[in-house]
Residue, then its C-alpha position, 0 to 999 in steps of 0.5 A: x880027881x886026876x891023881x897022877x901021884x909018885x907013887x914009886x917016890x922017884x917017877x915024877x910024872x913030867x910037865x906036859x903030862x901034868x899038863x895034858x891031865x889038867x887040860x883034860x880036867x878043865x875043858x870036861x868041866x867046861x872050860x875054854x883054856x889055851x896054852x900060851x906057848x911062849x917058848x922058842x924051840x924053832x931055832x935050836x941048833x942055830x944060835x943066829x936064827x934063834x936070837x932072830x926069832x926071838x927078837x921078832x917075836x917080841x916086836x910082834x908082843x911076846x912078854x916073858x914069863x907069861x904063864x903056860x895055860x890061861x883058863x876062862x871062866x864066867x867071870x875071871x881069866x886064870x893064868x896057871x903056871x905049872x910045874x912038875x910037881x913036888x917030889x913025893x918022900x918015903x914019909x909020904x910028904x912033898x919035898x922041896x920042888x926041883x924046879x921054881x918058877x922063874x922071876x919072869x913068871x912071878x912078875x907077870x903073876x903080879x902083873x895080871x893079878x892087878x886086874x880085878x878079873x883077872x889072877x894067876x898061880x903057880x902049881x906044882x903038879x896037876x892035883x895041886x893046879x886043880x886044887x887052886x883053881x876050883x878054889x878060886x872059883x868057888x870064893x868068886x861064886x861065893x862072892x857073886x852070891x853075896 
């Protein structure tokens, strides 16, 4: 598996290189994933243009808290909210994550997952995204199998 484990306890890899690995993971395995993007940085420095941004990106169909990759598979879309992962403790447990998702990616979890071929999750790390995806697909083989 793609073990980017803490192993010093306080070298947390950061997301986008959670993100990077899980990517990898999934398109050698042959999925077709994006990443959804639905963060505005353009606008930084400037406050004006980036509420301007914004509020075009919106009437053009931006929803907050869509989740950061959506993974296609034979017979589901899955939306993966990934976080960094948990902190890894001296006793070698996980420890309370730093950062939670937000009320907005919760939502739109609840949200897609109103669609029988659609669902999604939150993950902390990339070992734990790749956990909870391939046992999403392996209870829809199991049920197709049926």
């Amino acid at each position: 598996m793609y073990k980017i484990l803490n192993t010093n306890y306080t070298n947390i890899p950061k997301e986008d290189e959670e993100q990077k690995a899980l990517v990898n993971y999934l398109r050698k395995n042959g999925y077709f994933v994006f990443a959804t993007n639905n963060e505005n940085n353009t606008y930084q420095q400037n406050r004006k243009y980036a509420m301007i941004a914004e509020v075009k990106a919106k009437a053009n169909g931006k929803v907050k808290g869509v989740s950061d990759l959506c993974v296609f598979t034979d017979d589901r879309i899955v939306f993966i909210e990934l976080k960094r992962q948990r902190p890894i403790l001296k006793s070698e447990k996980l420890g309370t994550p730093k950062n939670k998702p937000t009320k907005e990616q919760l939502d739109f979890i609840d949200e897609i997952s109103l669609y029988n071929y659609a669902t999604g999750f939150v993950a902390y790390g990339c070992d734990e995204a790749i956990e909870k995806f391939n046992k999403i697909v392996r209870l829809n083989t199991n049920m197709q199998n049926t």
